[in-house]
N, CA, C and O atoms as a GROMACS GRO file, in nm:
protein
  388
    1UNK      N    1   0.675   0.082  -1.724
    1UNK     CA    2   0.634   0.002  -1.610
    1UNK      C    3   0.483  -0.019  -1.618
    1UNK      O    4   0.398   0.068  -1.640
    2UNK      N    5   0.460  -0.170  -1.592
    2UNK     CA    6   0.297  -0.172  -1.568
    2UNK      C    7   0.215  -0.184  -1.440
    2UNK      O    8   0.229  -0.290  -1.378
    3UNK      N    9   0.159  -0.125  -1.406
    3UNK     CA   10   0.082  -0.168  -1.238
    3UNK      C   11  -0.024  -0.234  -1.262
    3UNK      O   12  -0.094  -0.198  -1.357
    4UNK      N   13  -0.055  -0.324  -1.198
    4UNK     CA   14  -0.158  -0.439  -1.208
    4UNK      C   15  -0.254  -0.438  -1.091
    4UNK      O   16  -0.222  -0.480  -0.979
    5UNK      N   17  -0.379  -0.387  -1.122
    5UNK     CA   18  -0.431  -0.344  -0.961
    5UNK      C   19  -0.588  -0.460  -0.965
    5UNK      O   20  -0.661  -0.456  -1.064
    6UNK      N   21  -0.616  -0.542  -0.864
    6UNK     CA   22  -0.717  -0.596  -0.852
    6UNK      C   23  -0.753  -0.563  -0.722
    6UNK      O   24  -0.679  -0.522  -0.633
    7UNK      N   25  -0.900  -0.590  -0.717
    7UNK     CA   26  -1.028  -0.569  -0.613
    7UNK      C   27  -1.104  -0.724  -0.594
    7UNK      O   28  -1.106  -0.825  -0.664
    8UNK      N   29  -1.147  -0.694  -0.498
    8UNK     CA   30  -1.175  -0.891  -0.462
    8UNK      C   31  -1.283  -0.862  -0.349
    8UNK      O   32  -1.254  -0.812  -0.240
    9UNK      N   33  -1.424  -0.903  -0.392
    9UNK     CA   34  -1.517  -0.890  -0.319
    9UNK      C   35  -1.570  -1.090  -0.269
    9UNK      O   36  -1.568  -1.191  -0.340
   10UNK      N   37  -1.594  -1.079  -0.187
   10UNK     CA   38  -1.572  -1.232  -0.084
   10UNK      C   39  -1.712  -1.241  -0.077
   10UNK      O   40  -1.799  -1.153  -0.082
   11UNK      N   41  -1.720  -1.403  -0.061
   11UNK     CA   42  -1.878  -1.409  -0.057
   11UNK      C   43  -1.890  -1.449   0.100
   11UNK      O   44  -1.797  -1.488   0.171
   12UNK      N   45  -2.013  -1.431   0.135
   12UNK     CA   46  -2.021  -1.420   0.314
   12UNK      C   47  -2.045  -1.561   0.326
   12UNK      O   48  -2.135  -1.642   0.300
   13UNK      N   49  -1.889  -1.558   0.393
   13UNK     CA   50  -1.822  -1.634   0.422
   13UNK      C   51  -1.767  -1.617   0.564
   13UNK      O   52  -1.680  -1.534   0.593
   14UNK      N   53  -1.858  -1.751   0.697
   14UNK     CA   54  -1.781  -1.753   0.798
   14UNK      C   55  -1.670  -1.877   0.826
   14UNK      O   56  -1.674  -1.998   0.805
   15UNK      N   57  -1.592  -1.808   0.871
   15UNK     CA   58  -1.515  -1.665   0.914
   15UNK      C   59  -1.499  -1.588   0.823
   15UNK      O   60  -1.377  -1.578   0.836
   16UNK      N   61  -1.531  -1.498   0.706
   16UNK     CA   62  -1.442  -1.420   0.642
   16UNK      C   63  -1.303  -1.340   0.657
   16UNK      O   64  -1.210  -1.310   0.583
   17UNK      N   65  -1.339  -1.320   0.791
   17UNK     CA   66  -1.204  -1.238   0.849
   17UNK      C   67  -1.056  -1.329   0.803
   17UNK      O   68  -0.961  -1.301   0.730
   18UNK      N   69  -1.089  -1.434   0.876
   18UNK     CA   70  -1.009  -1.575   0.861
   18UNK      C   71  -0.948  -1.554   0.678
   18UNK      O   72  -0.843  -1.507   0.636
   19UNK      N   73  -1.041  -1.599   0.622
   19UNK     CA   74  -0.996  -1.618   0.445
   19UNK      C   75  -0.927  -1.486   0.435
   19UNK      O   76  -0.809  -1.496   0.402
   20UNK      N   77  -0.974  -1.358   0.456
   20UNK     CA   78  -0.932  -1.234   0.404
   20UNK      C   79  -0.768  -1.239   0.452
   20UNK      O   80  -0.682  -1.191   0.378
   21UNK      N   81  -0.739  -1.289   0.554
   21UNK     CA   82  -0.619  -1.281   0.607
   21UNK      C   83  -0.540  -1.382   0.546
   21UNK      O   84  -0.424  -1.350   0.519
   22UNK      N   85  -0.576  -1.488   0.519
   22UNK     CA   86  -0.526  -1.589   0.448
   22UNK      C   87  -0.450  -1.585   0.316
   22UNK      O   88  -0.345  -1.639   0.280
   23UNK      N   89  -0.561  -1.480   0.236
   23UNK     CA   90  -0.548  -1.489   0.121
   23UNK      C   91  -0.403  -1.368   0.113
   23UNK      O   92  -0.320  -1.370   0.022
   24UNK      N   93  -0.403  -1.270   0.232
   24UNK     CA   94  -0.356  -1.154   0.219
   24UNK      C   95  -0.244  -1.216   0.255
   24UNK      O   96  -0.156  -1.143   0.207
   25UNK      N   97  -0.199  -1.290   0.302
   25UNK     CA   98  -0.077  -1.372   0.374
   25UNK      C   99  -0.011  -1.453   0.274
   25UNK      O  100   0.111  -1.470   0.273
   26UNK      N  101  -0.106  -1.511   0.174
   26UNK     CA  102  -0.055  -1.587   0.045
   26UNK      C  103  -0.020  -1.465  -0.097
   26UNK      O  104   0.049  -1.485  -0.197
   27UNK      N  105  -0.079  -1.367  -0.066
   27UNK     CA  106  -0.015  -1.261  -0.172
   27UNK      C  107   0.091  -1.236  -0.116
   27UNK      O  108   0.188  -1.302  -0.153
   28UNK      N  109   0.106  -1.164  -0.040
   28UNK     CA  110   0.253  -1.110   0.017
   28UNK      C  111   0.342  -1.177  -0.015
   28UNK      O  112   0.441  -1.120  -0.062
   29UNK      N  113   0.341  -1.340  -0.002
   29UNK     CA  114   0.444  -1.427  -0.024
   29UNK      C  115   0.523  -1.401  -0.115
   29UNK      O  116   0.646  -1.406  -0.116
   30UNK      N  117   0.409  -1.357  -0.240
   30UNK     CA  118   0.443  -1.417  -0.376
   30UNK      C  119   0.579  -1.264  -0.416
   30UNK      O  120   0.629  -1.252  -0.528
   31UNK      N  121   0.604  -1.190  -0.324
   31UNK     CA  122   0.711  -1.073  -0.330
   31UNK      C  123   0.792  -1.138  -0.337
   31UNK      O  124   0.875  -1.071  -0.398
   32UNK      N  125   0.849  -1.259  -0.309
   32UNK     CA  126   1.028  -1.325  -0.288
   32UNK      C  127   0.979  -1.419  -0.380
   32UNK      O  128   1.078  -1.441  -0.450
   33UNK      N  129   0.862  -1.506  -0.432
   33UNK     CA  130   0.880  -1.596  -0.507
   33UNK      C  131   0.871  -1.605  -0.647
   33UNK      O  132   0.892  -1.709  -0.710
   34UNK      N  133   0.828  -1.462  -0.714
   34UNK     CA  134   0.788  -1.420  -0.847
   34UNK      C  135   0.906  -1.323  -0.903
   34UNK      O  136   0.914  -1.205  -0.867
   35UNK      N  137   0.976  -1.368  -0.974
   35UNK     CA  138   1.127  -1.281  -0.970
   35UNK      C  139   1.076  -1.133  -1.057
   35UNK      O  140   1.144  -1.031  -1.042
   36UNK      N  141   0.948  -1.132  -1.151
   36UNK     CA  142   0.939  -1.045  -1.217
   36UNK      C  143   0.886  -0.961  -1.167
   36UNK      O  144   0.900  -0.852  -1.221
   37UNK      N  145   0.773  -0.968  -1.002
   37UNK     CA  146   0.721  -0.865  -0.942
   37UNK      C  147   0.824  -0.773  -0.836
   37UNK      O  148   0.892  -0.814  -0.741
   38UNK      N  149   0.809  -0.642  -0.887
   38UNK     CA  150   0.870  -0.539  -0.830
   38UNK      C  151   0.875  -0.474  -0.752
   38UNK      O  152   0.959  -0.395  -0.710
   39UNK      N  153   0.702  -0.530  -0.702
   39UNK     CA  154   0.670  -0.422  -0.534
   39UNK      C  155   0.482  -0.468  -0.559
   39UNK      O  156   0.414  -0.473  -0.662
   40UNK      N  157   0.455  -0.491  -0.439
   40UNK     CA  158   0.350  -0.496  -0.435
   40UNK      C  159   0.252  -0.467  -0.290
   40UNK      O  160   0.295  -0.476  -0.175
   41UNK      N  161   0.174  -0.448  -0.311
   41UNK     CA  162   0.108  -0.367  -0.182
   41UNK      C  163  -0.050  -0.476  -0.162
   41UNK      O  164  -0.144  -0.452  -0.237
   42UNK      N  165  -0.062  -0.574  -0.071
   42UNK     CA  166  -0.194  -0.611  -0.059
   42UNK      C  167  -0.273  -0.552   0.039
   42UNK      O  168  -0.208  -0.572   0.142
   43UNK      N  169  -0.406  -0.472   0.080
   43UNK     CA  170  -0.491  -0.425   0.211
   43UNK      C  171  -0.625  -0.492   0.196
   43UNK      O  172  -0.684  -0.532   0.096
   44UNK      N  173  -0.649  -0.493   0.298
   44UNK     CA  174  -0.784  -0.509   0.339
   44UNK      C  175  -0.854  -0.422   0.362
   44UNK      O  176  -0.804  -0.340   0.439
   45UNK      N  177  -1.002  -0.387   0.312
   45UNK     CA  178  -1.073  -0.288   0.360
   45UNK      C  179  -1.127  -0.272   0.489
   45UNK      O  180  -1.144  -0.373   0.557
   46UNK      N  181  -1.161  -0.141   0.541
   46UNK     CA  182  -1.209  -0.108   0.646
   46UNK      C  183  -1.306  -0.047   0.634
   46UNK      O  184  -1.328   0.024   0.733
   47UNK      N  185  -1.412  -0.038   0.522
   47UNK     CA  186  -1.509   0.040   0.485
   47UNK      C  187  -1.664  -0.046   0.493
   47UNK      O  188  -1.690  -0.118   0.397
   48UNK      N  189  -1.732  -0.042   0.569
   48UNK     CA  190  -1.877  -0.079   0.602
   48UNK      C  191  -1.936  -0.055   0.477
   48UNK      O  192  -2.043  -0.115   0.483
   49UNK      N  193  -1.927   0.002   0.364
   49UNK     CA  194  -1.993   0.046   0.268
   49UNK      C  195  -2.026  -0.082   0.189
   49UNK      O  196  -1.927  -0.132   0.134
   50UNK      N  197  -2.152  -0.151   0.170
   50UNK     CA  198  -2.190  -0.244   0.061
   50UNK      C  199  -2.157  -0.230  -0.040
   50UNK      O  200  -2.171  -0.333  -0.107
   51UNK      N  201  -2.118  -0.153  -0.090
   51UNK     CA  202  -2.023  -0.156  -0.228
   51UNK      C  203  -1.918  -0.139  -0.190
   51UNK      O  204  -1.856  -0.037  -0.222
   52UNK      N  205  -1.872  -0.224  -0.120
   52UNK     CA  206  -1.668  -0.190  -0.092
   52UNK      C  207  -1.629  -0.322  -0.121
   52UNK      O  208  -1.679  -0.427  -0.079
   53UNK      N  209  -1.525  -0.304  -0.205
   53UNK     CA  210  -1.464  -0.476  -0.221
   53UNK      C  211  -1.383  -0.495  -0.063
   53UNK      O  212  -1.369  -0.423   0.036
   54UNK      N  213  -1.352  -0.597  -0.091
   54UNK     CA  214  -1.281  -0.688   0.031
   54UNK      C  215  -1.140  -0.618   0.068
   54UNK      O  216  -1.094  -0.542   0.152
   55UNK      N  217  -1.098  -0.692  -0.048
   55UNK     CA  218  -0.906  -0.693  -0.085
   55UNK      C  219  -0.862  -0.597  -0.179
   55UNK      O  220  -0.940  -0.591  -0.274
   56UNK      N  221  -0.777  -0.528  -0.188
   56UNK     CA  222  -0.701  -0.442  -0.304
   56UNK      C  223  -0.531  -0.468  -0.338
   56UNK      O  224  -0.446  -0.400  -0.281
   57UNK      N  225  -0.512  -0.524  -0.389
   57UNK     CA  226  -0.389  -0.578  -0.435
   57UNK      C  227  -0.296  -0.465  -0.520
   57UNK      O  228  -0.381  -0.402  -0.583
   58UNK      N  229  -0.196  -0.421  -0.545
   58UNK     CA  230  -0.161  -0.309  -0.612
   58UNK      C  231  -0.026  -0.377  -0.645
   58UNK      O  232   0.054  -0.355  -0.553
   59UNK      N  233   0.030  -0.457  -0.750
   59UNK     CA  234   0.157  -0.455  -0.815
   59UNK      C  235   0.173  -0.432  -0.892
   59UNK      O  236   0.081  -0.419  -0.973
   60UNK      N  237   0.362  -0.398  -0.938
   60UNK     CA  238   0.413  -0.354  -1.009
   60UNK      C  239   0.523  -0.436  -1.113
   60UNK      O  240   0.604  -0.508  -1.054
   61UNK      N  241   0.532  -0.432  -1.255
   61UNK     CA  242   0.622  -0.517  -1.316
   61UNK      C  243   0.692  -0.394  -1.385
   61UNK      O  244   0.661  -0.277  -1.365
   62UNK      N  245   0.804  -0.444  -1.482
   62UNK     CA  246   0.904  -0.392  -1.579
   62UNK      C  247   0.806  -0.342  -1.736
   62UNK      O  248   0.810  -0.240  -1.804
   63UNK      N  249   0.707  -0.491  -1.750
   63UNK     CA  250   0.675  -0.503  -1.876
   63UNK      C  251   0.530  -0.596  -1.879
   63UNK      O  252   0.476  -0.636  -1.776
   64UNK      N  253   0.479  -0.622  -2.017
   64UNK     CA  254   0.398  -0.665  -1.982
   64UNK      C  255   0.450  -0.822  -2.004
   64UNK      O  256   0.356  -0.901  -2.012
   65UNK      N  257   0.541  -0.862  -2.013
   65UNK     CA  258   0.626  -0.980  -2.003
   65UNK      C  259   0.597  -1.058  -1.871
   65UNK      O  260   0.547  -1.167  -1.841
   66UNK      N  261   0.664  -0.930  -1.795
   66UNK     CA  262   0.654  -0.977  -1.631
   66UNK      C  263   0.545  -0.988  -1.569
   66UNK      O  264   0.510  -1.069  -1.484
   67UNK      N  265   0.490  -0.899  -1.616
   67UNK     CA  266   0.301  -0.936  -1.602
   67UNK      C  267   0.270  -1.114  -1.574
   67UNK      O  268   0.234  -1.184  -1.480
   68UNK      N  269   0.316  -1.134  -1.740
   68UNK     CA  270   0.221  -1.251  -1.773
   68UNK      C  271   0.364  -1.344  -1.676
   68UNK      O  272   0.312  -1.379  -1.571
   69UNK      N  273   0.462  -1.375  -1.678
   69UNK     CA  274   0.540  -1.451  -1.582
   69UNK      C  275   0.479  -1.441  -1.495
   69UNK      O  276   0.447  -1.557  -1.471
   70UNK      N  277   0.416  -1.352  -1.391
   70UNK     CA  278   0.336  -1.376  -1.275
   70UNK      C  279   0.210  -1.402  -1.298
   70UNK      O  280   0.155  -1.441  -1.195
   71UNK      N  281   0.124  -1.395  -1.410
   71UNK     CA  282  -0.015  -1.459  -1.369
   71UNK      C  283   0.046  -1.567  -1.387
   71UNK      O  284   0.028  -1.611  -1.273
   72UNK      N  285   0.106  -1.648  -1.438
   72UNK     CA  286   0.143  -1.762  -1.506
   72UNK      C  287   0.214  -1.877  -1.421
   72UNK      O  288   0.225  -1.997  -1.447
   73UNK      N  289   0.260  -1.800  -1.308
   73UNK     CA  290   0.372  -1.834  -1.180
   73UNK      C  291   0.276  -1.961  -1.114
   73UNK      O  292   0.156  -1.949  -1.137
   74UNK      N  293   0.311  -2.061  -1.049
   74UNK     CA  294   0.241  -2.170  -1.011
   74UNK      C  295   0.166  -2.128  -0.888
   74UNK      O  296   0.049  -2.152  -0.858
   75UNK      N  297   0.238  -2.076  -0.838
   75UNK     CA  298   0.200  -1.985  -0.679
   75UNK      C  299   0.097  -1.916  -0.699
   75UNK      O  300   0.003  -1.925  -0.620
   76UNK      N  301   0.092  -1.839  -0.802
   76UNK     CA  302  -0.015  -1.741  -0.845
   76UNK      C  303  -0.133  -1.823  -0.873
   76UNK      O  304  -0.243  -1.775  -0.846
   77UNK      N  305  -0.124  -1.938  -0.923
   77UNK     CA  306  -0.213  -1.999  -0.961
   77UNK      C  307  -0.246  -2.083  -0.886
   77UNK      O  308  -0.333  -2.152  -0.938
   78UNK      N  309  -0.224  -2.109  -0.802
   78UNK     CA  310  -0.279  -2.179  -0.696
   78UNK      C  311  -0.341  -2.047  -0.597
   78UNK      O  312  -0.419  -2.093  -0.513
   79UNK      N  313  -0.326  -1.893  -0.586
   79UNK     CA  314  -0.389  -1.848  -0.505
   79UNK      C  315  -0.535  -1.776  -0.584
   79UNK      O  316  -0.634  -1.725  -0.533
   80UNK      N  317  -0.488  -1.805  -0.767
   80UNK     CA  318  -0.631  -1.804  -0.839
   80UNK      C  319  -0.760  -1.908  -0.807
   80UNK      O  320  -0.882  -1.903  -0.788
   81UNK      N  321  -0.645  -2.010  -0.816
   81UNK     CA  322  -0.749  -2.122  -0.768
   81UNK      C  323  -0.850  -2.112  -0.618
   81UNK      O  324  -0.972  -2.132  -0.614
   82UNK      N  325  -0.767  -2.079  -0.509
   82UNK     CA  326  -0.836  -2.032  -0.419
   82UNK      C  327  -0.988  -1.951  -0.429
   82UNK      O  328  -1.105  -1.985  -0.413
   83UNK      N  329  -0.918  -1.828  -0.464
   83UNK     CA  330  -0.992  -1.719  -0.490
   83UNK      C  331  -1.144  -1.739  -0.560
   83UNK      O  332  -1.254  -1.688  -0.535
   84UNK      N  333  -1.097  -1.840  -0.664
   84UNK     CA  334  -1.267  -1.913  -0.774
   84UNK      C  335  -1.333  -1.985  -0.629
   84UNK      O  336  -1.455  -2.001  -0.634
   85UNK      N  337  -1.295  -2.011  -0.559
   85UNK     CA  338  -1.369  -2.059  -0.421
   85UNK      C  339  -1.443  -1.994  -0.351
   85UNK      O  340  -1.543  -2.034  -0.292
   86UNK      N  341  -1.376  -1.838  -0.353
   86UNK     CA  342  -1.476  -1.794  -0.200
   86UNK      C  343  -1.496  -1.646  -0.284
   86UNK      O  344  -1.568  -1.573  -0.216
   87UNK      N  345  -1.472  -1.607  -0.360
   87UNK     CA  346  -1.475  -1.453  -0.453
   87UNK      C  347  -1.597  -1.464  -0.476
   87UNK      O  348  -1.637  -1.572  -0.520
   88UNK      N  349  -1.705  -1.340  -0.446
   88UNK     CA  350  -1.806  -1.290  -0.541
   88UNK      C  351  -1.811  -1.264  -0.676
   88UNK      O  352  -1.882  -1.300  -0.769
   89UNK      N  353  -1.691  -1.172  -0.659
   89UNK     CA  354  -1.649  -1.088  -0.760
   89UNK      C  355  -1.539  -1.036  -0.776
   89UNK      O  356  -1.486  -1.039  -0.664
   90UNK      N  357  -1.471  -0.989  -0.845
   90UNK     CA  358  -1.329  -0.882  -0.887
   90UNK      C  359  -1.356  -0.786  -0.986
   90UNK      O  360  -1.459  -0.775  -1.053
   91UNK      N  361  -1.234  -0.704  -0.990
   91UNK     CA  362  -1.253  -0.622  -1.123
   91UNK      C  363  -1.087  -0.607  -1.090
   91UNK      O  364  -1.033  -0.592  -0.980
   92UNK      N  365  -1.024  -0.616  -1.231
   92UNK     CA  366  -0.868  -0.603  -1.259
   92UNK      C  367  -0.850  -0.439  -1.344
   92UNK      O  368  -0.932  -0.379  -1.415
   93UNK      N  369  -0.709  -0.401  -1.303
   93UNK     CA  370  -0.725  -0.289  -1.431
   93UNK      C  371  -0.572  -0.305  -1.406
   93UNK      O  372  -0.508  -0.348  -1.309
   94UNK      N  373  -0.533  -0.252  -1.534
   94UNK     CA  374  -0.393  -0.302  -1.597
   94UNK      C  375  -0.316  -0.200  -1.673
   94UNK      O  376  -0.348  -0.206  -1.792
   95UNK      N  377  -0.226  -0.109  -1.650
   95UNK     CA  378  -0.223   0.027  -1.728
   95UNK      C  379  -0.089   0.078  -1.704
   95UNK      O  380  -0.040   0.081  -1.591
   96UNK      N  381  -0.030   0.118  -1.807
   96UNK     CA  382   0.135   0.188  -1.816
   96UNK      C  383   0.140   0.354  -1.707
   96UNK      O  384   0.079   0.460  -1.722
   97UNK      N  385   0.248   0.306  -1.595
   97UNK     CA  386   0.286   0.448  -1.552
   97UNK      C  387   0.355   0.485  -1.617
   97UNK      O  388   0.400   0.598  -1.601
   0.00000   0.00000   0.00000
């Protein structure tokens, strides 16, 4: 199994609250519309800390097959597309349980 974990730091952006929820509302979706994702967990932070990312995304696939079926998914890519909009920054990490 592979877990696919990204971090998503937002650029100050008003409303941010607004986008953060947005974006967190368009991940969730993608649980019924990506047949290869297995479970996935999106949060928002609650940490005042200037070095705290935004968003933390945490899914799970079979393989790294299913991986790439979901970056690859149209849905997905339209919430990449988003993201090149209002993201500072990210950092991905990608690794066999």
């Amino acid at each position: 199994m592979l877990r696919h974990i990204v971090m998503v730091k937002f650029n100050d952006f008003n409303p941010l609250e607004e986008i953060k929820q947005e974006l967190k509302e368009k991940l969730d979706r993608l649980i019924g519309e990506v047949d290869s994702l297995m479970k996935m967990d999106v949060g928002l932070n609650i940490s005042t800390r200037n070095s705290a990312f935004d968003l933390v995304l945490t899914a799970d696939f079979d393989s790294e097959e299913g991986l790439n079926a979901y970056r690859n998914h149209p849905k997905h890519v339209e919430i990449l597309e988003r993201l090149k909009q209002v993201a500072q920054k990210t950092a991905v990490v990608d690794y066999v349980v």
